[in-house]
Backbone as ProteinMPNN parsed JSONL, in Angstrom:
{"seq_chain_A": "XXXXXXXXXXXXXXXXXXXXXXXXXXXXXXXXXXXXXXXXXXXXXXXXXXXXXXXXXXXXXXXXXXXXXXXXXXXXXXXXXXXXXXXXXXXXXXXXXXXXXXXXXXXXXXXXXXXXXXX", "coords_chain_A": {"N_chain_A": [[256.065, 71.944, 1.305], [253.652, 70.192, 0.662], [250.885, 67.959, 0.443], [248.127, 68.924, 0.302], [245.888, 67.793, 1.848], [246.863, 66.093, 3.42], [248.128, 67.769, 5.325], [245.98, 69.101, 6.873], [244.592, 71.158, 9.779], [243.657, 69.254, 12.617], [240.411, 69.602, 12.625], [239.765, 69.747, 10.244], [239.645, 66.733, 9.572], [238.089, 65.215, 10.354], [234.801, 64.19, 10.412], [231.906, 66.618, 11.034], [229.769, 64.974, 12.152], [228.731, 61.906, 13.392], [228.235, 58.744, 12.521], [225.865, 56.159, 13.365], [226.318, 53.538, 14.983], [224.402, 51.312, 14.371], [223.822, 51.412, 11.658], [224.793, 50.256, 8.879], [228.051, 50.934, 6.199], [227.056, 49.461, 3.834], [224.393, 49.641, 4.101], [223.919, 52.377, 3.361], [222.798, 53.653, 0.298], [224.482, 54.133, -2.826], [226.256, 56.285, -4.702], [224.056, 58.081, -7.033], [221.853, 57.433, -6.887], [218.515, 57.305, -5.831], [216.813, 57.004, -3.339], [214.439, 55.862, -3.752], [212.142, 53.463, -3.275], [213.041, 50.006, -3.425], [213.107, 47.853, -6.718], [212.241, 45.853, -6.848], [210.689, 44.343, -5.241], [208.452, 45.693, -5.626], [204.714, 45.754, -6.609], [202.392, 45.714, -9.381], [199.552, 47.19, -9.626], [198.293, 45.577, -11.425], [199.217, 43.431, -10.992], [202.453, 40.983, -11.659], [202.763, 40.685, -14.617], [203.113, 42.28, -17.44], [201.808, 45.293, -18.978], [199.839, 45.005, -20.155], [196.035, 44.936, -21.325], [195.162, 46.296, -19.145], [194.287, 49.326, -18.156], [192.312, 49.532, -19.753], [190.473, 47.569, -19.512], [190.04, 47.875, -16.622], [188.602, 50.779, -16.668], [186.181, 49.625, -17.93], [185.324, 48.049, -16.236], [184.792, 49.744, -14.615], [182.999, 51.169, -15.724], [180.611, 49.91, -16.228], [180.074, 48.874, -13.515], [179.004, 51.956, -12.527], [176.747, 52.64, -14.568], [174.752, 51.687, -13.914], [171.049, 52.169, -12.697], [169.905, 54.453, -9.37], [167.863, 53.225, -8.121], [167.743, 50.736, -9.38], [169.946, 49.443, -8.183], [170.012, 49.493, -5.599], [167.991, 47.888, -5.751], [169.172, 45.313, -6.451], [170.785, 44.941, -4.447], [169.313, 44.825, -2.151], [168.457, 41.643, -2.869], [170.904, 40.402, -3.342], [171.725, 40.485, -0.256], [170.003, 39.164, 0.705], [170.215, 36.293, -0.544], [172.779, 35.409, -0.11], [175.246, 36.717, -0.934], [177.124, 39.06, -1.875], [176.829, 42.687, -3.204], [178.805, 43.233, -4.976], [179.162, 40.385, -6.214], [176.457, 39.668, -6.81], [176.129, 41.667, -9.21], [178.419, 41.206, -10.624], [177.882, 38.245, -11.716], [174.991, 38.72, -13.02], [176.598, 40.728, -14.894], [177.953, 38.834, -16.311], [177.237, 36.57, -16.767], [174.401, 36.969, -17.323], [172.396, 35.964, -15.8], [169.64, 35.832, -13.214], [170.44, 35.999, -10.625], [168.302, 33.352, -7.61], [166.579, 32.405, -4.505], [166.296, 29.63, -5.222], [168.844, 28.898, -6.953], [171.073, 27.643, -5.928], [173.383, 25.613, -5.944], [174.913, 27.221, -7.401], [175.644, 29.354, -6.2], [175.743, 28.426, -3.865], [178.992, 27.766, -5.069], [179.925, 30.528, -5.788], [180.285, 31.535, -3.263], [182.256, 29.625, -2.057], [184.134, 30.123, -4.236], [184.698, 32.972, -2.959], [185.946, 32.332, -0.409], [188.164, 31.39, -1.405], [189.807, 33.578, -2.161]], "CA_chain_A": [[254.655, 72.01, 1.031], [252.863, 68.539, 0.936], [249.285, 67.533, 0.35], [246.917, 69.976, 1.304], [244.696, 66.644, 2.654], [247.603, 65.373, 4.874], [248.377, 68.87, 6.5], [245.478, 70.116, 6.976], [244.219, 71.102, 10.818], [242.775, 68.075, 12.624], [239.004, 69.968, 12.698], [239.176, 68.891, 9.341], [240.185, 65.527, 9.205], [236.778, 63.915, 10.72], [233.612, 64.293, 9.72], [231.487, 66.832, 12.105], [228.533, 64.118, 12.675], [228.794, 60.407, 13.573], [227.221, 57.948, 11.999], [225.201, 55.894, 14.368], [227.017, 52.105, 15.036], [223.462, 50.325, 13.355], [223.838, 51.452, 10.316], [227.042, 50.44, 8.024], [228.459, 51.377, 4.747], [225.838, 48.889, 3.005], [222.954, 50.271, 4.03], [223.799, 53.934, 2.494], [222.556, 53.883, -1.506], [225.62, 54.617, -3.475], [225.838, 57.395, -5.79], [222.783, 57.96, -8.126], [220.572, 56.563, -5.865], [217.588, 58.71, -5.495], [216.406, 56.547, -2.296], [212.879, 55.126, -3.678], [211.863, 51.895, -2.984], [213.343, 48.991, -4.254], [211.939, 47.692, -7.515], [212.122, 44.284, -7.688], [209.916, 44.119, -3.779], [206.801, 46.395, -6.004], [204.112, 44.515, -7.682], [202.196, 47.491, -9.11], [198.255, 47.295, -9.671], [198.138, 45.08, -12.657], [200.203, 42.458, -10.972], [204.053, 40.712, -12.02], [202.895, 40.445, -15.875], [202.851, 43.245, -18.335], [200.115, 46.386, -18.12], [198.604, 44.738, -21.516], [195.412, 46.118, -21.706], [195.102, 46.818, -18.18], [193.777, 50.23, -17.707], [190.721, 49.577, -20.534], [189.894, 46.716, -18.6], [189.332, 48.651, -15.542], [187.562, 51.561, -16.97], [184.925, 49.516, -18.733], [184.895, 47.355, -15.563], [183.942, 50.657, -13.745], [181.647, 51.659, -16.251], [179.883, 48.712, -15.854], [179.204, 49.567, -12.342], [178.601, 52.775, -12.428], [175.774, 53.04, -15.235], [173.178, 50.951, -13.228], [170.526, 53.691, -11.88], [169.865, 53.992, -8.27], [166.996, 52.467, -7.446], [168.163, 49.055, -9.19], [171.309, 49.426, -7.506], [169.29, 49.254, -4.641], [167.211, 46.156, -5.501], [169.781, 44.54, -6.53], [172.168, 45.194, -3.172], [168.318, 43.686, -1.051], [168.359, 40.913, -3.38], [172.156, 39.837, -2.988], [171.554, 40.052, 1.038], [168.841, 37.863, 1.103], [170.458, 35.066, -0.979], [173.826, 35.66, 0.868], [175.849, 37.403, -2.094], [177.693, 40.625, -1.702], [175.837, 43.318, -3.955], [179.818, 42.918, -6.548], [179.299, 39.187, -6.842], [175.325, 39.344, -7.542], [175.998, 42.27, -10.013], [178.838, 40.315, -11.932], [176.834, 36.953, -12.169], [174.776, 39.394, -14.054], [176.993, 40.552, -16.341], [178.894, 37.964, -16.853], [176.124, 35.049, -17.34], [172.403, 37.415, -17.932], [171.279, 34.987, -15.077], [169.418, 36.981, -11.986], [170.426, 34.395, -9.006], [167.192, 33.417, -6.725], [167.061, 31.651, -3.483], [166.482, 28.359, -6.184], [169.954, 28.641, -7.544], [171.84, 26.812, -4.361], [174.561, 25.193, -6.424], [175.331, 28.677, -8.278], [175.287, 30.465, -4.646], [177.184, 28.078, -3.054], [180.495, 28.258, -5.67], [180.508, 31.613, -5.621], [180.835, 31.316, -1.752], [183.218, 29.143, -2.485], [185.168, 31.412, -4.122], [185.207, 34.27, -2.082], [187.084, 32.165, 0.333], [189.934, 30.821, -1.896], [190.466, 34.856, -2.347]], "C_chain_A": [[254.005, 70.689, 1.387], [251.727, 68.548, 0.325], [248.824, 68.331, 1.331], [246.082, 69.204, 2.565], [245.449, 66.529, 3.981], [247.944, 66.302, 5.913], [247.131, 69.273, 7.072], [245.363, 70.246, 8.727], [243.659, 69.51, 11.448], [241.633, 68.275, 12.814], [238.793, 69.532, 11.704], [239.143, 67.883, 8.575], [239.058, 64.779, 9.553], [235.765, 64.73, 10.342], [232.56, 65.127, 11.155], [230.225, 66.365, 12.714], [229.085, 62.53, 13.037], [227.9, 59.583, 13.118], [227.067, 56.931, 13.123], [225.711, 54.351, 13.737], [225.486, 51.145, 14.415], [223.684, 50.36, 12.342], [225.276, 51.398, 9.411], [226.72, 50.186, 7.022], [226.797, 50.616, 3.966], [224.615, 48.99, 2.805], [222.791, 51.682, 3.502], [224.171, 53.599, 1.149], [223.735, 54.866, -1.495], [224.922, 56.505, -4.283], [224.732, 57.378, -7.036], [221.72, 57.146, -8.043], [219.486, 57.235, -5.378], [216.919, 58.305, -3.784], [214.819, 55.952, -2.459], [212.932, 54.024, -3.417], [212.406, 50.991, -3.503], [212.179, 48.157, -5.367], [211.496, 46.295, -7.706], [211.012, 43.415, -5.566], [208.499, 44.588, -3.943], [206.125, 45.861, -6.905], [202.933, 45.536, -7.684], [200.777, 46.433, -9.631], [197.918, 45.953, -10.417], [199.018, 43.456, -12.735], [201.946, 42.412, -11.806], [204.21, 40.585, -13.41], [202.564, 41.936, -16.226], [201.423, 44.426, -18.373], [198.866, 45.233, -19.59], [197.177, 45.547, -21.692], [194.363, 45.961, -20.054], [193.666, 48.046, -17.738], [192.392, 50.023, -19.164], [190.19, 48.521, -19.719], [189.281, 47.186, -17.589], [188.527, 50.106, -15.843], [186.236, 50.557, -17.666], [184.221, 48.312, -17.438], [183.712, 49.075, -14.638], [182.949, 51.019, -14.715], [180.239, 51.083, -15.913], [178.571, 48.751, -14.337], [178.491, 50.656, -11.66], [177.249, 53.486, -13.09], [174.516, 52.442, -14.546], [172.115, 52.398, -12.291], [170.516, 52.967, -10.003], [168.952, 53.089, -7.497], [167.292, 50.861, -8.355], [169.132, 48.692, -8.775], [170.58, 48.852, -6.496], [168.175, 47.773, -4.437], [168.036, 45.223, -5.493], [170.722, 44.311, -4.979], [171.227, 44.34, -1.986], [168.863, 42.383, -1.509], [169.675, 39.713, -2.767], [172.473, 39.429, -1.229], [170.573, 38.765, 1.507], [169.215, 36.372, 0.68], [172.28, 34.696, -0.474], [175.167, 35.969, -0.02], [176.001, 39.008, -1.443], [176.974, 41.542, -2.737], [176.925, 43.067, -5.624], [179.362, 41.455, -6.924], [177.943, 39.597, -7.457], [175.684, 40.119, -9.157], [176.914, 41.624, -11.215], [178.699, 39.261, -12.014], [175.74, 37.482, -13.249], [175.313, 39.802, -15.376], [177.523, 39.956, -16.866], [178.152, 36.522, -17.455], [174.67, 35.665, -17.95], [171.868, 36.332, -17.088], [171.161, 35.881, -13.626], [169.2, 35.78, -10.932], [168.903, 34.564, -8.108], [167.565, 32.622, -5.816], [167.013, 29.873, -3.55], [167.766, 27.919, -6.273], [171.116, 28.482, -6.178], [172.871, 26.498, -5.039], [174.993, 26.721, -6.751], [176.33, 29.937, -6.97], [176.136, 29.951, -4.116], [178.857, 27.891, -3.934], [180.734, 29.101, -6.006], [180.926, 32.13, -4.103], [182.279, 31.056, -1.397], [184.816, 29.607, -2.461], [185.676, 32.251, -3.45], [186.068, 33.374, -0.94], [188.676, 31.65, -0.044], [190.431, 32.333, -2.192], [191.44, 35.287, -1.27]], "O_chain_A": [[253.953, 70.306, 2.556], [251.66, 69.416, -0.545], [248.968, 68.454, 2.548], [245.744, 69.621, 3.673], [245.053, 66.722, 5.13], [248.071, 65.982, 7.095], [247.347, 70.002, 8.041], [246.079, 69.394, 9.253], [243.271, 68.676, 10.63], [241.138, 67.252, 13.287], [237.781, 68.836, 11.635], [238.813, 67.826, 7.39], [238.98, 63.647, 9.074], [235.919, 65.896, 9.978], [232.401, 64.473, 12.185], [229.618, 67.014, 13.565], [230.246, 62.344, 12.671], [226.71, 59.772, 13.373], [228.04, 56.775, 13.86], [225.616, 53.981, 12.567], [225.835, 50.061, 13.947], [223.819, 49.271, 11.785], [226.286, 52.094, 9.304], [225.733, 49.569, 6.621], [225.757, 51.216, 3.691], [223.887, 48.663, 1.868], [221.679, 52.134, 3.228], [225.305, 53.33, 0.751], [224.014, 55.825, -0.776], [223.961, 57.274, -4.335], [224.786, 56.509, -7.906], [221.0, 56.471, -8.779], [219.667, 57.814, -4.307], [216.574, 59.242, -3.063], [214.119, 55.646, -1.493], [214.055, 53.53, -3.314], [212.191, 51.204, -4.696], [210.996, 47.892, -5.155], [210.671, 45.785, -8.465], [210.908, 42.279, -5.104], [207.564, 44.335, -3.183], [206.639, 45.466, -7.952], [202.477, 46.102, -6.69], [200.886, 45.245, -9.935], [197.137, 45.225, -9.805], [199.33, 42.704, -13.659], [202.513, 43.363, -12.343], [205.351, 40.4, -13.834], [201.902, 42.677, -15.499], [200.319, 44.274, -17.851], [197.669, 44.973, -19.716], [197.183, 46.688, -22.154], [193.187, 45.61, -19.956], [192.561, 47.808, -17.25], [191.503, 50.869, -19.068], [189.157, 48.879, -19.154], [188.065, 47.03, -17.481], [187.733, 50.415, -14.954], [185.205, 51.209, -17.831], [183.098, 47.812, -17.507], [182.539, 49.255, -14.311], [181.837, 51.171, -14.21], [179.192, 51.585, -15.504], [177.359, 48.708, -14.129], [177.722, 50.589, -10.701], [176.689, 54.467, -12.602], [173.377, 52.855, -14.76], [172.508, 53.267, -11.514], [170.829, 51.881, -9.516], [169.217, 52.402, -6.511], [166.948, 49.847, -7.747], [169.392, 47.497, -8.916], [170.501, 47.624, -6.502], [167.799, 47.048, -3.516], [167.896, 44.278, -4.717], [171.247, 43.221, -4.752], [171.705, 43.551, -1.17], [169.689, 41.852, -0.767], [169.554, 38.685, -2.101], [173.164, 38.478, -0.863], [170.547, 37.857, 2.338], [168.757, 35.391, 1.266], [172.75, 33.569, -0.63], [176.176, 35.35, 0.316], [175.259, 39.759, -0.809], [176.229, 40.771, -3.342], [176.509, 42.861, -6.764], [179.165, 41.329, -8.133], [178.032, 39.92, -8.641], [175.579, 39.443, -10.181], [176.526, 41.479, -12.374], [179.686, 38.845, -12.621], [175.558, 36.814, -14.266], [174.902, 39.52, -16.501], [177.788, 40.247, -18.032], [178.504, 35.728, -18.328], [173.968, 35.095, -18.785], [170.902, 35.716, -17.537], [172.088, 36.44, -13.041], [168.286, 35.028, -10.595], [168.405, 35.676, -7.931], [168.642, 32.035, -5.927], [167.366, 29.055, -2.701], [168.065, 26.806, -5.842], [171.816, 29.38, -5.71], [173.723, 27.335, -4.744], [175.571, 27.228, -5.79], [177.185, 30.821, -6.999], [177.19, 30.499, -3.792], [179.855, 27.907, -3.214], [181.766, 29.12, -6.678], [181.771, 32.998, -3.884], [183.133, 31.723, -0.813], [185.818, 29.614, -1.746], [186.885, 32.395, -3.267], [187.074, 33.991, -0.59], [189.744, 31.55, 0.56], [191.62, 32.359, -2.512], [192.033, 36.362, -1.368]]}, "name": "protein", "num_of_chains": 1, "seq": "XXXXXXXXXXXXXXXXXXXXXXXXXXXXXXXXXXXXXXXXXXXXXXXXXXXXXXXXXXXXXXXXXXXXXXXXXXXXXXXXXXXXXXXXXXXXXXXXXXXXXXXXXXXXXXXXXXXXXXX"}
């Protein structure tokens, strides 16, 4: 008799595909490897720290923007062109200070400039 393995035919001693000479052993996920992404390469919405309070943050940020009607949406979006502000910065200089930037406020204007380029 013997080992079933060691007798068997030689049709079924190799494998009926080839694996392609780029790819070796190390690159095929072991067992219980579903194949998603690696986790420690994903830096999810909320950044590399903790969700903390994350998702209220961003709903009350969108609220924020979303309750303004349209036509002061609209003044505000001239306004921010003319003094050279995006329509997000003018609107959170608003809520964040209650000060409505003019083409006066030059210091104010220029470090939010500023900013937008260290982003």
């Amino acid at each position: 008799m013997g080992d079933s393995r060691i007798n068997r035919p030689a049709r079924f001693r190799r494998m009926y595909w080839q694996r392609p000479r780029e790819l070796t052993a190390a690159d095929i996920p072991g067992i219980g490897h579903n194949g998603g992404p690696p986790l420690d390469e994903h830096i999810p919405e909320w950044g590399k720290g903790g969700i903390g309070t994350y998702f209220a943050w961003r709903a009350a940020s969108e609220a924020a923007f979303k309750k303004v009607p349209v036509e002061t949406a609209i003044r505000r979006a001239k306004r921010a062109a003319e003094i050279g502000l995006t329509y997000r910065e003018y609107q959170l200089e608003i809520l964040e200070r209650g000060v409505f930037l003019q083409k006066d406020d030059t210091v104010r204007i220029a470090q939010i400039i500023a900013a937008r380029s260290r982003r």
